[in-house]
C-alpha positions in Angstrom: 0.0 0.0 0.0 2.7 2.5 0.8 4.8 2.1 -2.4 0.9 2.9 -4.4 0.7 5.9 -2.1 4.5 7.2 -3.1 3.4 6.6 -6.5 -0.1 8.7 -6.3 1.5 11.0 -4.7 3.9 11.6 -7.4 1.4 11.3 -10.4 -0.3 14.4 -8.6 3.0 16.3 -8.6 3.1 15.3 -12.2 -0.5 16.6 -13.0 0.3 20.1 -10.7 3.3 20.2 -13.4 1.2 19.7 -16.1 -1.2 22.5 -15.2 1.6 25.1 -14.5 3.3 24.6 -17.6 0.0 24.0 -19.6 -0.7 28.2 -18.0 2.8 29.5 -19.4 2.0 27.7 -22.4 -1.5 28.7 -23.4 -2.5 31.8 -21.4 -0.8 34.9 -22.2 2.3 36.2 -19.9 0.2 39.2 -18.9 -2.8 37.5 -18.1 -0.7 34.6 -16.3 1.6 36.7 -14.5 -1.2 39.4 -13.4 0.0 42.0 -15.6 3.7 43.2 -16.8 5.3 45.2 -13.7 5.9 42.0 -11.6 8.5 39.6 -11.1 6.7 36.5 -12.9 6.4 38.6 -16.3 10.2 39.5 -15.6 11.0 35.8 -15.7 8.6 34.9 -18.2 10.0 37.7 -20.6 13.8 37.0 -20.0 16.6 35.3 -22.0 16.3 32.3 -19.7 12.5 32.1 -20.9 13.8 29.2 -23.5 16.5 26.2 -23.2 17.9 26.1 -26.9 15.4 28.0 -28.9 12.6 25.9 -26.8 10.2 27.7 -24.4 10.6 25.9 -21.1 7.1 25.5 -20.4 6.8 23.4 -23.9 9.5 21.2 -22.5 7.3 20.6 -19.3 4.5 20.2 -21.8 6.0 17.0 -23.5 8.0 15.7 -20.2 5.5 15.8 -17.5 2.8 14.2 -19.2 4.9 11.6 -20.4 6.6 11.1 -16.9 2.6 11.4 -15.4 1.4 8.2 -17.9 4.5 6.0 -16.8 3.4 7.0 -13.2 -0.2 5.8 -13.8 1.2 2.8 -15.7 3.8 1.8 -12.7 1.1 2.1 -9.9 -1.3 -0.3 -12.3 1.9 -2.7 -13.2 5.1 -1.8 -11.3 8.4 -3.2 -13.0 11.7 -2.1 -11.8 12.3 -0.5 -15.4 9.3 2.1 -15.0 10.8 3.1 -11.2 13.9 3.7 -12.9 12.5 5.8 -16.2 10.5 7.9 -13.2 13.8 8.2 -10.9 15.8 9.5 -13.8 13.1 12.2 -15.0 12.8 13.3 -11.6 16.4 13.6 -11.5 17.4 15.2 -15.1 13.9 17.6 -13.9 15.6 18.3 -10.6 18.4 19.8 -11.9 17.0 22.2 -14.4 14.9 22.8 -11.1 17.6 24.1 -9.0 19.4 25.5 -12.4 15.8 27.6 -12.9 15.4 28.7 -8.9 19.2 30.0 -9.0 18.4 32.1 -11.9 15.4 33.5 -10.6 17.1 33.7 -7.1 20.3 35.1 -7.8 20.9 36.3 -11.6 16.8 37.6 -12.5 15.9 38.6 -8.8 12.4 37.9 -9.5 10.6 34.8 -9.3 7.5 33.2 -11.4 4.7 31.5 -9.3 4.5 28.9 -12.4 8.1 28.0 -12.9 8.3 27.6 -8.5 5.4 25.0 -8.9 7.4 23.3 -11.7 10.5 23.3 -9.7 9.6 22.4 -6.2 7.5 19.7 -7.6 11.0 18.1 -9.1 12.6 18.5 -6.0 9.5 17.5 -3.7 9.4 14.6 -6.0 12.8 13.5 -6.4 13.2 13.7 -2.3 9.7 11.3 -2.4 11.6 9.1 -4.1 14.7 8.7 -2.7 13.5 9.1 1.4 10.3 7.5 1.2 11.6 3.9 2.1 9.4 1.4 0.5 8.0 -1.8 2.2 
């Protein structure tokens, strides 16, 4: 029961990740930030916007859902290869995590309420992962 409840609990992290990038993807920055003079349009607007001529939030749009239907399919038929494929996403996603917070943090000086979701659902999820011992 415990390793189903990790699992759950990590599909909803995925599906919170699908709905913040899913806002920076389809709503407009103005309207999804609450207007231009703030700090989420500030990050939303910047050079760090994009990873390779790809807007982050598209990224998110491919990976999470992807990582969320490997999640649903591990909790229906777990195999050690799925728990792998979901330990390494959460681990490639944690680092652009802490990558994204120290731009925001220490190069922008403004942070986005989307991209904090995003990230502290990589990290939340990653630490899930590796401290909640299974039975």
């Amino acid at each position: 029961m415990e390793n189903k409840t990790k699992y759950t609990t990590i599909l909803i992290i995925f599906i919170l990740t699908i709905i913040a990038s899913g806002i920076l993807s389809f709503v407009s920055v103005e309207q999804a930030c609450g207007g231009t003079q703030n700090s989420c349009y500030e990050v939303q607007t910047s050079k760090y916007e994009t990873t390779f001529g790809i807007k982050n939030a598209y990224v998110g749009l491919i990976a999470f859902p992807i990582l969320a239907i490997l999640t649903f399919m591990h909790l229906k038929n777990p195999t050690k290869f799925k728990k792998q494929i979901i330990t390494l996403g959460l681990s490639i996603g944690t680092l652009f995590a802490l990558y994204f917070i120290y731009l925001q943090l220490f190069v922008l000086k403004a942070l986005c309420k989307y991209c904090i979701v995003v990230d502290l659902g990589m990290i939340i999820g990653l630490g899930i992962i590796i401290l909640w011992k299974e039975k």
